[in-house]
SETORLUM-869863 format. One record per residue (C-alpha): residue number from 0; residue in three letters; x, y, z. Coordinates in steps of 0.2 Angstrom, whole numbers. Example, Ala and Ser with C-alpha at 12.3 -4.5 7.8 and 13.67 -1.06 7.14 Angstrom:
residues 2
nr_rest_c1_c2_c3
0_ALA_62_-22_39 $
1_SER_68_-5_36 $
This chain:
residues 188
nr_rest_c1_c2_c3
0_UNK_0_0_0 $
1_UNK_9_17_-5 $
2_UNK_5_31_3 $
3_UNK_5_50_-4 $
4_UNK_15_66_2 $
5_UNK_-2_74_6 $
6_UNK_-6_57_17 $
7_UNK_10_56_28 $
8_UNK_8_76_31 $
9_UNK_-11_74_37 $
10_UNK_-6_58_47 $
11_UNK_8_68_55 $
12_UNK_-4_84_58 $
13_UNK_-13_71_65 $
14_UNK_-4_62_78 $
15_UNK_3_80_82 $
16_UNK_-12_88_89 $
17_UNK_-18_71_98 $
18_UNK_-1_69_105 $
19_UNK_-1_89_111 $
20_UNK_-18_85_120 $
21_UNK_-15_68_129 $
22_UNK_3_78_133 $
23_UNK_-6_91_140 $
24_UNK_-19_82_148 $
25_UNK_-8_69_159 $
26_UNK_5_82_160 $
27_UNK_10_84_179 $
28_UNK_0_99_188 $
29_UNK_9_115_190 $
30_UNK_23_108_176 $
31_UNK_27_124_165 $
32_UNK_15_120_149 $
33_UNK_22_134_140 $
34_UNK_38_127_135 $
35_UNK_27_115_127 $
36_UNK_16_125_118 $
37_UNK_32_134_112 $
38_UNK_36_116_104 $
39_UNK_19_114_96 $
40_UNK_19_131_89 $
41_UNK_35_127_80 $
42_UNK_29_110_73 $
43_UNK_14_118_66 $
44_UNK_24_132_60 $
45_UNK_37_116_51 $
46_UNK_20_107_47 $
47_UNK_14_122_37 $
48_UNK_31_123_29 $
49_UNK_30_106_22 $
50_UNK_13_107_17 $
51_UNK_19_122_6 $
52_UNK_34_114_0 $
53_UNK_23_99_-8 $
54_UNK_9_111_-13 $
55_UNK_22_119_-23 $
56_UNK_29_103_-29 $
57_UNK_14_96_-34 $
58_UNK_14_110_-44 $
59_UNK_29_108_-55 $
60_UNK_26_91_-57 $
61_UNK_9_97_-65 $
62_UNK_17_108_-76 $
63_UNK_32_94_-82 $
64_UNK_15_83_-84 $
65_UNK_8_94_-97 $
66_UNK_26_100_-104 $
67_UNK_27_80_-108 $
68_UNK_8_78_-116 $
69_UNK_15_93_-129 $
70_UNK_31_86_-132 $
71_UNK_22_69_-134 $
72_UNK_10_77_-148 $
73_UNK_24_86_-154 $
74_UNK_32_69_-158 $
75_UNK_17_60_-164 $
76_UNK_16_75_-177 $
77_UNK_34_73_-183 $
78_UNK_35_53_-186 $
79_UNK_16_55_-194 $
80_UNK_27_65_-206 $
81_UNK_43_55_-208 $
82_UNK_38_36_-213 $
83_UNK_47_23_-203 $
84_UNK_63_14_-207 $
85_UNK_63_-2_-213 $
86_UNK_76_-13_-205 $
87_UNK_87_-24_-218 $
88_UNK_80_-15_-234 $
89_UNK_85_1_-244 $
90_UNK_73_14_-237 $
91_UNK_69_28_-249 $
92_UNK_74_46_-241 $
93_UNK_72_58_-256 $
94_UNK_68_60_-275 $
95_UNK_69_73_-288 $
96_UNK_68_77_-305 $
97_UNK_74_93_-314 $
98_UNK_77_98_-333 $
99_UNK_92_107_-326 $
100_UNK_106_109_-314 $
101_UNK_102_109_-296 $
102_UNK_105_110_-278 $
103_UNK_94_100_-266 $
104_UNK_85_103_-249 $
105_UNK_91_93_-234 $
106_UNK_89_75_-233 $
107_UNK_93_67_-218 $
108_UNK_104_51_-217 $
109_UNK_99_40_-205 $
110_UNK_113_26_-209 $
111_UNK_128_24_-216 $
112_UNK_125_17_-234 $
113_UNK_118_27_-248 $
114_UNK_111_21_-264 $
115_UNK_108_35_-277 $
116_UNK_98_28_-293 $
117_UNK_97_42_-307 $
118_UNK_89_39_-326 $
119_UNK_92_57_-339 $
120_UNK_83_58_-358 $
121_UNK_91_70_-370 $
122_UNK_90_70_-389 $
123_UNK_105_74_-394 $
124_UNK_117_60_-381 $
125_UNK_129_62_-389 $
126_UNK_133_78_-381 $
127_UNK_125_74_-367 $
128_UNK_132_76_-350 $
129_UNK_125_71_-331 $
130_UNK_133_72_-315 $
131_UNK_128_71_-295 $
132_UNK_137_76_-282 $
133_UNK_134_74_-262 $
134_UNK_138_86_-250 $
135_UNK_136_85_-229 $
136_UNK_127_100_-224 $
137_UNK_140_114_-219 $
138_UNK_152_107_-230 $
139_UNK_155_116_-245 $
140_UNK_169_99_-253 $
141_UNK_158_84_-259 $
142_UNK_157_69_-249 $
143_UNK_155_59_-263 $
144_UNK_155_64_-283 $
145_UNK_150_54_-297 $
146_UNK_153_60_-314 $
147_UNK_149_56_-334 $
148_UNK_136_45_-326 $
149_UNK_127_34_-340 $
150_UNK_109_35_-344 $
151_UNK_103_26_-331 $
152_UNK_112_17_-315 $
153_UNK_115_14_-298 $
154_UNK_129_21_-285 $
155_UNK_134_18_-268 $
156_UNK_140_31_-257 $
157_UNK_146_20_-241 $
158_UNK_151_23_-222 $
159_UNK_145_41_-221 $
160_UNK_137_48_-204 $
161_UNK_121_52_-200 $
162_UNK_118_68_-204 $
163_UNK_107_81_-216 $
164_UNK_116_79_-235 $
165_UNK_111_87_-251 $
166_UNK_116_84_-270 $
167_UNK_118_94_-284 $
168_UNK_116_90_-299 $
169_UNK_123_98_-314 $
170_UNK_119_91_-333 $
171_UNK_122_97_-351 $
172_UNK_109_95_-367 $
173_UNK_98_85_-353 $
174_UNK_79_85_-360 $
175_UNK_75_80_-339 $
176_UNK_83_67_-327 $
177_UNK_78_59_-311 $
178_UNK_87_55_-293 $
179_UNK_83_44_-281 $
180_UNK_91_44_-265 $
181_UNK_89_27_-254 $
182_UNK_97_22_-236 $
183_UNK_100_5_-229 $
184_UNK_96_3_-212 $
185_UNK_104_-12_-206 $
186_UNK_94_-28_-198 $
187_UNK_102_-26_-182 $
């Protein structure tokens, strides 16, 4: 059986008072019951103390209570908007499509293995030029760049840190490409 702050101070209020009366009451006649009454004033005086002290404690821990519900919300907001990881498979992280050069948003990385999948179309192939390159935010020296990519393929960027990344693209006599950007999030 567990018993709250506000029980313990209400049994101690409690046994206090009853204690004072059957003190006073069997207490020797002529004893000086002023001293005691001294005592009993400073116990309820510490009493009252500690009643406040839990009042105000009580309190914060309303207050930390409803600081968690909005952080709580605040977190069921954000993974409604970020799909969950797969673990063992490539996950997809980003995907974009341009007729020209470009620089991405953020993305974050949440592993360390990058697959980046890219198709182009041009009429005139020939001259035709496409290349990707990956940059950790802050950093203005690619992580990783890939260059006179084919048509169409697959690359690997491997043991990278978690972090926020972006690409940019840059292309010549492209008529549109497209960039995928996946993650492997390991079984583990």
């Amino acid at each position: 059986m567990s018993f709250s702050t506000k029980d313990i101070v209400i049994g101690l209020i409690l046994g206090l008072v009853i204690g004072s009366l059957l003190g006073y009451s069997v207490a020797p006649k002529g004893a000086n019951t002023r001293e005691l009454e001294q005592q009993i004033d400073q116990l309820e005086e510490q009493i009252d103390s500690l009643q406040s002290q839990v009042d105000s404690k009580n309190t914060q821990i309303s207050t930390l209570q409803s600081q968690i519900t909005d952080l709580q919300s605040q977190i069921d907001e954000l993974e409604a908007l970020v799909p969950p990881l797969r673990r063992g498979e490539w996950n997809l992280v980003a995907s974009f499509e341009g007729i020209s050069g470009m620089k991405t948003d953020y993305f974050f990385v949440a592993g360390t293995d990058l697959r980046i999948n890219w198709t182009w179309i041009s009429s005139v192939e020939e001259y035709a030029g496409f290349s990707i390159y990956l940059y950790k935010e802050g950093q203005t020296v690619s992580t990783e760049m890939f260059w006179s990519l084919q048509k169409e393929g697959t690359t690997y960027a491997h043991n990278i840190r978690a972090a926020n990344y972006y690409l940019e693209m840059t292309e010549a006599n492209l008529n549109g490409w497209r960039v995928t950007v996946e993650v492997f999030i390991p079984a583990g």
